[in-house]
C-alpha positions as CSV (number, residue, x, y, z in Angstrom):
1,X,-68.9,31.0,-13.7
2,X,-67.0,33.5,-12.7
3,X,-67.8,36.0,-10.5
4,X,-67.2,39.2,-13.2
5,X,-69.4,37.1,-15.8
6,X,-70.8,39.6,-17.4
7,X,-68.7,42.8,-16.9
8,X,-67.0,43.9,-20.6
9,X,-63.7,45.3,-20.8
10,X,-62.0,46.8,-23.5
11,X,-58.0,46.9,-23.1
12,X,-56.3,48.9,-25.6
13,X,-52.8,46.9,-26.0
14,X,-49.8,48.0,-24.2
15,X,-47.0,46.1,-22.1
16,X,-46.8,45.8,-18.0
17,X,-49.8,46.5,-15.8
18,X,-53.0,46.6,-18.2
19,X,-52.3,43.6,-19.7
20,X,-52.1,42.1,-16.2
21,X,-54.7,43.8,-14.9
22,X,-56.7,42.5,-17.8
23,X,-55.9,38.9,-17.3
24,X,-57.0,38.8,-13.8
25,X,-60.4,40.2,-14.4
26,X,-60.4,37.4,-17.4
27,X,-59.5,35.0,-15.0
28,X,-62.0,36.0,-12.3
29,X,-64.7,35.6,-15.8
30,X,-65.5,39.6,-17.3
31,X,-65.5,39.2,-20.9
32,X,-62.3,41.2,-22.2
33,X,-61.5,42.1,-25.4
34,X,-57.9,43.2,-26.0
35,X,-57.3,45.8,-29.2
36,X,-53.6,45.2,-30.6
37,X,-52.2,47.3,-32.6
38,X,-50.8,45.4,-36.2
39,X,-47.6,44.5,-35.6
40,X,-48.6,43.7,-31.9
41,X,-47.4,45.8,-28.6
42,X,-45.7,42.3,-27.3
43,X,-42.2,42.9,-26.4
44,X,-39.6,40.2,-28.0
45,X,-38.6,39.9,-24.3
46,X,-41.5,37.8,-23.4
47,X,-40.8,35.3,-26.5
48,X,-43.1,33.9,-29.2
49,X,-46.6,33.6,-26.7
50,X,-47.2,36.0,-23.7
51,X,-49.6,33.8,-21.6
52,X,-50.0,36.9,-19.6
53,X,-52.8,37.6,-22.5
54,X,-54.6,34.2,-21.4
55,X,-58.6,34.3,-21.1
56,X,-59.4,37.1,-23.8
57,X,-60.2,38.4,-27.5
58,X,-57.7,39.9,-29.1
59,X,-58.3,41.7,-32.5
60,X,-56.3,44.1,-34.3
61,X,-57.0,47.4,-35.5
62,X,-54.9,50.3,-36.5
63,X,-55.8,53.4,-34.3
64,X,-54.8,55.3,-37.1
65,X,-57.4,54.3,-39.7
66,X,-60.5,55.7,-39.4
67,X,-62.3,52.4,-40.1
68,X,-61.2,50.6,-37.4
69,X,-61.2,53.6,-34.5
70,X,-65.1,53.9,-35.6
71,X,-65.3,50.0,-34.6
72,X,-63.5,50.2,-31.8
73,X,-65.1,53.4,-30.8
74,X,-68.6,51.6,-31.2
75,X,-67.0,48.6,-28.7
76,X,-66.3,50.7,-26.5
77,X,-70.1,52.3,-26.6
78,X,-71.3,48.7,-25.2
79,X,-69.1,48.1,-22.7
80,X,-68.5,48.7,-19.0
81,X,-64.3,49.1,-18.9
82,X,-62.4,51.3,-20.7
83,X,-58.3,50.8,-19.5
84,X,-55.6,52.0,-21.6
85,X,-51.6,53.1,-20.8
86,X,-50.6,55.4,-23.0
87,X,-48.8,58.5,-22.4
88,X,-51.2,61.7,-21.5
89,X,-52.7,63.5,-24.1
90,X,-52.5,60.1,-26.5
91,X,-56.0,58.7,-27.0
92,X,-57.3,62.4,-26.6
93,X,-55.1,62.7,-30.2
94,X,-56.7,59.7,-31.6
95,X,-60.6,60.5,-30.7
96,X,-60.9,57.9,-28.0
97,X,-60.1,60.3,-25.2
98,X,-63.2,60.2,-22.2
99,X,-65.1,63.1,-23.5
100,X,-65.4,61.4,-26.8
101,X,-66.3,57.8,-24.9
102,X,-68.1,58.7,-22.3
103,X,-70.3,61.3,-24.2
104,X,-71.6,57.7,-26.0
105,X,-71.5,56.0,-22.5
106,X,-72.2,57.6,-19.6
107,X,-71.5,54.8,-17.5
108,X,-68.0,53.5,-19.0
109,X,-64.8,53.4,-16.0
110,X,-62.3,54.9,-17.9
111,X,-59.2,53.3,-16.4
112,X,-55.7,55.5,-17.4
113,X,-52.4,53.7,-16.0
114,X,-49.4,55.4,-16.1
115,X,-46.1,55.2,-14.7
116,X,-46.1,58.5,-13.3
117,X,-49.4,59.9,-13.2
118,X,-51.5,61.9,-15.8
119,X,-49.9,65.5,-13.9
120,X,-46.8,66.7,-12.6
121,X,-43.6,67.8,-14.2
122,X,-42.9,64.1,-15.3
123,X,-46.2,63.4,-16.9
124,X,-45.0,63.0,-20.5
125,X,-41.6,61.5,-19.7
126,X,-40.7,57.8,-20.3
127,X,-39.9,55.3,-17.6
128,X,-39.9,51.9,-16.3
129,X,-40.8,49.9,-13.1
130,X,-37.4,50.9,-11.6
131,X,-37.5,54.5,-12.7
132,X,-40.5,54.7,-10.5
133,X,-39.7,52.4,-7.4
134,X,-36.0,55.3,-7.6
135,X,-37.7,58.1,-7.3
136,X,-40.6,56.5,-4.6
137,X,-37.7,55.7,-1.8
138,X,-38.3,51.9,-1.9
139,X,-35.3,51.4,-4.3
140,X,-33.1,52.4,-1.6
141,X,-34.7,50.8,1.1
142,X,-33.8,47.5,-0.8
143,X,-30.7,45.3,-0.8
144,X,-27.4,45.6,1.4
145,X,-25.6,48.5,3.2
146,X,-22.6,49.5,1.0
147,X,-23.6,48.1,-2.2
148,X,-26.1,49.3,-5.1
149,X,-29.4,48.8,-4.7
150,X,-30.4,45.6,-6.0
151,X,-32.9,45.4,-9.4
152,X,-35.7,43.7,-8.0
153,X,-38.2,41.5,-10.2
154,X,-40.8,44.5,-11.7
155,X,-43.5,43.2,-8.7
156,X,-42.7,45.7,-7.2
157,X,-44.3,48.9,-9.6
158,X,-46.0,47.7,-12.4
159,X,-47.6,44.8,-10.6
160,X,-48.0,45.8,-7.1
161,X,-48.0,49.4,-7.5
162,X,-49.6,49.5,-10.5
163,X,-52.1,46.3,-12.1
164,X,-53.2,45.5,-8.5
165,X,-54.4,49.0,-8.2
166,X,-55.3,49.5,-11.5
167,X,-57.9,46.2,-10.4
168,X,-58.7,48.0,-7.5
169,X,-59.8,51.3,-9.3
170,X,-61.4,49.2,-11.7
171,X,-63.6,47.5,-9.4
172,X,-64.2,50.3,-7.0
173,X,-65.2,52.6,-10.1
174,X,-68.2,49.9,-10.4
175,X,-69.3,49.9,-6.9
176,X,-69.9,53.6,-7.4
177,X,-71.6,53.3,-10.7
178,X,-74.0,51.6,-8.6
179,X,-74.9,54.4,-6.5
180,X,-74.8,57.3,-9.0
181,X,-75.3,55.6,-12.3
182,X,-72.7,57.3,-13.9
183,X,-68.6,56.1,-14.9
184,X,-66.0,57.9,-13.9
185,X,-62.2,58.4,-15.2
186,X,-59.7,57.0,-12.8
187,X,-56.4,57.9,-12.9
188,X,-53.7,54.9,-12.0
189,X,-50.1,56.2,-11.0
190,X,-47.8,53.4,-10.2
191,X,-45.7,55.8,-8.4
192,X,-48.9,56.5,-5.9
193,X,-49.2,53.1,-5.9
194,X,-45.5,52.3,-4.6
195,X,-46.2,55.3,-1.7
196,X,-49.2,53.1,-1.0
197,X,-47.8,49.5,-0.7
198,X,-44.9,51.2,1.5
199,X,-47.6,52.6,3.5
200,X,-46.1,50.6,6.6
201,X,-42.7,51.6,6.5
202,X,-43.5,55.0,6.2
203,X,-45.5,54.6,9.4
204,X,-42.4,52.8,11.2
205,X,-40.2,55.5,9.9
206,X,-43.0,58.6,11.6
207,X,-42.4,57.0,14.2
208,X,-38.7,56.5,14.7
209,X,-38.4,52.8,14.6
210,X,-37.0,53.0,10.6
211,X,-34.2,54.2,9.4
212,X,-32.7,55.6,6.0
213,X,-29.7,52.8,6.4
214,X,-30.4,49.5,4.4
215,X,-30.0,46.3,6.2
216,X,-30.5,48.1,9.4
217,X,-33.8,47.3,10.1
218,X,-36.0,45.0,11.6
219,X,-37.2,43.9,7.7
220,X,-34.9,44.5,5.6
221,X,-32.9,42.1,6.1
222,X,-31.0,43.9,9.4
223,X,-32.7,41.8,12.2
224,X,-30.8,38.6,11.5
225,X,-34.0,36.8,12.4
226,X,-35.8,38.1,9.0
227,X,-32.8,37.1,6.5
228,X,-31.7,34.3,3.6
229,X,-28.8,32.8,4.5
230,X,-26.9,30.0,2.6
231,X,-26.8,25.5,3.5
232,X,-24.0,23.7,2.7
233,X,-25.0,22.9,-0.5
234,X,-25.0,26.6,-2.1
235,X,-28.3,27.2,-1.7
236,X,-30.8,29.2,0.5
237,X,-33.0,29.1,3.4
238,X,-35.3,32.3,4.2
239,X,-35.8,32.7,7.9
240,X,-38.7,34.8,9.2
241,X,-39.3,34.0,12.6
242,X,-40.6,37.4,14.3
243,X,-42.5,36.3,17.1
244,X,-40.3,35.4,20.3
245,X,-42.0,31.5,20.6
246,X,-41.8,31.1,16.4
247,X,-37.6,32.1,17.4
248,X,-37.1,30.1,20.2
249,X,-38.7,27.3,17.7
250,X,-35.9,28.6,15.4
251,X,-33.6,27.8,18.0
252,X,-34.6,24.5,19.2
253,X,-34.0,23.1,15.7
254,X,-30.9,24.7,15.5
255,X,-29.8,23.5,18.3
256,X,-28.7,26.8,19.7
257,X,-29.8,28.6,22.9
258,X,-30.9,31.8,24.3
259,X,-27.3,33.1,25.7
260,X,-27.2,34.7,22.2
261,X,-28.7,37.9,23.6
262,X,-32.2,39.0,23.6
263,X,-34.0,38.6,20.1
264,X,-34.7,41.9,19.8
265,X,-31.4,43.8,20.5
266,X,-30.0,44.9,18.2
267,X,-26.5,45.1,19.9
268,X,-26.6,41.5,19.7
269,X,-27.5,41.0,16.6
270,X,-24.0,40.3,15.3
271,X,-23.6,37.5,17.3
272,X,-27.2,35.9,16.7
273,X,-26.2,36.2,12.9
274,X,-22.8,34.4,13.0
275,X,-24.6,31.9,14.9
276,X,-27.3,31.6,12.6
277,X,-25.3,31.2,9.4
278,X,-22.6,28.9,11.2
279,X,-25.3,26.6,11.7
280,X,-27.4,26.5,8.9
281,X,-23.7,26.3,6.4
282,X,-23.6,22.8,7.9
283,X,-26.4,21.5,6.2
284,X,-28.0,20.8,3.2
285,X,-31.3,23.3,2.6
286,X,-33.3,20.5,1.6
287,X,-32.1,18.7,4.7
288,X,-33.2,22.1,7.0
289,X,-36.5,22.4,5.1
290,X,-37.1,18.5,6.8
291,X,-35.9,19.3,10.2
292,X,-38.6,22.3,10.2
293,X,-41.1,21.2,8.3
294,X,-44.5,21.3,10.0
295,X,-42.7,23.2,13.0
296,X,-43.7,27.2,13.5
297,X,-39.8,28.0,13.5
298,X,-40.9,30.4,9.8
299,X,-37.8,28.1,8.0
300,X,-38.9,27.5,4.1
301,X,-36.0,26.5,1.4
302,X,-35.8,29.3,-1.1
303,X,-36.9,27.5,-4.7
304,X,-36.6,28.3,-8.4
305,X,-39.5,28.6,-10.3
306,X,-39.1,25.2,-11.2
307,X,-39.0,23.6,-8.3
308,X,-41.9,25.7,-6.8
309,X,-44.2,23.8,-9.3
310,X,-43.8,20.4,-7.6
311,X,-43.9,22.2,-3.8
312,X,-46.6,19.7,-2.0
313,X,-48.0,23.0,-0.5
314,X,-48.6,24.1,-4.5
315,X,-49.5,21.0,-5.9
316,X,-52.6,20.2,-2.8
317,X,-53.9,23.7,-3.6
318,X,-53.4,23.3,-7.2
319,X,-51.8,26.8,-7.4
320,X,-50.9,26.2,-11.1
321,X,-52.5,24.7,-13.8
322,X,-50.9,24.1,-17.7
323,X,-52.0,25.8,-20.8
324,X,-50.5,24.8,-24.1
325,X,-48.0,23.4,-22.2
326,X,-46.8,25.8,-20.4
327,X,-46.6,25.8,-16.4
328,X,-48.3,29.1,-15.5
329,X,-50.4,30.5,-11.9
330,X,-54.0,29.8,-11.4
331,X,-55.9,32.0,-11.0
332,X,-56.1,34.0,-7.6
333,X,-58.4,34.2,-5.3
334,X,-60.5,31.8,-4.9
335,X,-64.5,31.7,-4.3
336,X,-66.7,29.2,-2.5
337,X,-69.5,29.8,-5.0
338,X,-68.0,31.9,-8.4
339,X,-65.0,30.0,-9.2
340,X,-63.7,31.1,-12.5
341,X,-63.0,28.5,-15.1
342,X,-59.7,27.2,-16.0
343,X,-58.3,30.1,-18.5
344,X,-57.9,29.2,-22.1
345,X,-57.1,30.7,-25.4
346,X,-59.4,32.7,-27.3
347,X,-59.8,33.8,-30.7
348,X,-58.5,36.7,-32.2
349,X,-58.0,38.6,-36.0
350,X,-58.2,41.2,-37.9
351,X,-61.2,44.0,-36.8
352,X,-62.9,44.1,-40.0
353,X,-64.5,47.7,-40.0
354,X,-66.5,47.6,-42.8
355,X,-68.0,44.4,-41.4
356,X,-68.4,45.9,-37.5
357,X,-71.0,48.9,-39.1
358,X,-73.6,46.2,-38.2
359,X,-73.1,43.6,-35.8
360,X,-75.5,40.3,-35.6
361,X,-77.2,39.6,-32.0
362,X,-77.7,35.8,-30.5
363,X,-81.3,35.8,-32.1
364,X,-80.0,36.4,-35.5
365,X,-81.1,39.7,-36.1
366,X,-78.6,42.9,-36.4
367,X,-78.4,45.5,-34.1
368,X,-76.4,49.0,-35.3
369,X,-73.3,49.7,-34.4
370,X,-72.7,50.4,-30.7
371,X,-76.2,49.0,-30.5
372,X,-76.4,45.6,-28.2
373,X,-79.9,43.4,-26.2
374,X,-78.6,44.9,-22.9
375,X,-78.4,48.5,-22.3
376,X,-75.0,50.3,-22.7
377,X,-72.3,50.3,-19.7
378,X,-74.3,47.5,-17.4
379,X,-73.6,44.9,-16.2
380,X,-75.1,41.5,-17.7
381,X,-75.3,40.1,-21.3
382,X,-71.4,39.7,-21.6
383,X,-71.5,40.4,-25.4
384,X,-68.5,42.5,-26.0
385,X,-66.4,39.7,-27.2
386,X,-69.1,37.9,-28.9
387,X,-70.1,40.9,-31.1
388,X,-66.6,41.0,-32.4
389,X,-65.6,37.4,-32.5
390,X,-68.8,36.5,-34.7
391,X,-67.4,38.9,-37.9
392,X,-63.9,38.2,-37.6
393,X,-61.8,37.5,-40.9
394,X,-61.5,33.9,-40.3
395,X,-58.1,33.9,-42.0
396,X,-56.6,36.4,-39.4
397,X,-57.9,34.8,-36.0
398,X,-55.0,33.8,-33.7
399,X,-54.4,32.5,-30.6
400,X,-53.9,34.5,-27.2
């Protein structure tokens, strides 16, 4: 069992961080229930199955009938997690707003994850994971002096700046609920979440040792010592070897010497590049990822996705598992006692709202709606799934 068994999230559909904040709390075993809208909020880009949605309920229900916002409103009554994504002012429209949900649980996290935040002058506008890393300054820390910034994968914002804190928030909304009994609306900007995962560079840059200038830095690809550079077969090695003993490693298996300059001059860094890249160009990547494997020289080959499954490193930890046959991560991080189970589909349909007025309890008997064994918002029971699972239209379950 995992160690969120128990904790009951409700994810009102949307695309980019919820949905991956939701599978990781899935993964780590809380009971989540995902409400799609009909039609679904998957984008085409992602193809037929998004195995992002792994590990949870979904149901549909139109927002827009009343019907089925009473059902979800009652399902959200008897659960601990609220987290939605849509733009301000949205589920305050639709009656789902947290006055309405927590007035019928006072100890619901209402998690709201937006792109740029639920106040400032762009509040209501639309954006995406490289609208926000632009205006954040880490677009332009990125890529090469001279050229456009590069588009990096979306890691970067709605991932890293956004699910991963939208988790965090989450989690730390519970710890509190501990103390004063009470939820709390939490408000997740991925823009505030960039600032935060640039935290360091910001501190380098106080203090004089950044600069403005991409590639001109000591991790940015500037110090030629933290770089990719290309074998003789066309593809990559990444180099990382910041500590003076893991370079001089570098340069032992390169078969170069010290007379390059010192490491950490940056007037010789020209030179220690050319060096670098005449050397590596004269051999295969595969063939460098032998000569340095098991040394501390910080030399890995740079894989495809492909080719990452099959890594011995991945395949001893088992760092990714299959699910309907489809190579995918396994579930991070990992716990000497709680370790999740191996994520698998769940069923999913149609909310039926005239059949969620009275839901049936594991004894058999019915409980009113918003009504479950455990009391409303803790912790334990893990029923939020269950209660909607057990009266779904069995012609209109699906597949997550």
């Amino acid at each position: 069992m995992g160690p969120l068994t128990g904790l009951r999230v409700v994810e009102l559909a949307g695309l980019g961080p919820v949905p991956h904040a939701a599978m990781q709390l899935a993964d780590l075993g809380a009971d989540v229930v995902r409400v799609d809208r009909p039609g679904g909020a998957m984008s085409p880009l992602t193809g037929p199955v998004d195995h992002v949605l792994r590990g949870r309920t979904t149901v549909v229900a139109d927002l827009k009938d009343s019907d089925d916002l009473a059902a979800v409103a009652d399902l959200i009554a008897v659960s601990d997690v609220l987290m939605e994504s849509f733009r301000p002012g949205v589920t305050e429209r639709l009656g789902l707003g947290p006055a309405e949900c927590l007035a019928r649980n006072q100890r619901l996290v209402y998690a709201r994850m937006t792109g740029w935040g639920r106040s400032g002058p762009l509040a209501g506008v639309a954006g995406h994971d490289l609208n926000y890393l632009a205006l954040s300054g880490v677009l332009h820390a990125l890529g090469r002096d001279g050229a456009p910034p590069p588009v990096p994968l979306t890691l970067l914002g709605d991932y890293g700046g956004g699910s991963m804190f939208l988790v965090t928030g989450v989690l730390s909304g519970l710890y509190e609920r501990n103390r004063s009994g009470r939820g709390q609306v939490i408000d997740i900007a991925m823009v505030d979440g960039i600032g935060a995962l640039a935290m360091k560079f910001w501190a380098m840059r106080g203090a004089g040792t950044w600069t403005d200038r991409r590639a001109a830095n000591l991790l940015d690809g500037g110090a030629p010592f933290y770089d990719t550079y290309a074998c003789a077969d066309g593809r990559f090695v990444a180099v990382a070897p910041i500590e003076r003993k893991f370079y001089a490693a570098l340069l032992n298996g390169l078969g170069l010497t010290m007379e390059l300059g010192d490491q950490y001059d940056p007037g010789a860094w020209p030179a220690i590049r050319a060096a670098l890249a005449g050397a590596l160009a004269t051999r295969s990547r595969d063939d460098w990822a032998g000569v340095f494997d098991g040394t501390d020289a910080c030399v890995t080959p740079v894989l495809t996705f492909g080719e990452a499954l099959t890594h011995p490193h991945a395949v001893a930890r088992g760092a990714f598992l299959e699910r309907d046959g489809v190579p995918q991560p396994a579930p991070a991080p990992r716990f000497e006692r709680s370790a999740p189970i191996t994520p698998s589909a769940r069923a999913g349909g149609r909310l039926p709202s005239d059949r969620c007025r009275r839901r049936r309890s594991a004894s058999g008997g019915e409980h009113p709606a918003g009504r479950v064994d455990s009391e409303p918002g803790r912790l334990g029971g893990g029923q939020g799934a269950q209660l909607v699972v057990e009266h779904l239209d069995p012609d209109r379950r699906r597949h997550t």
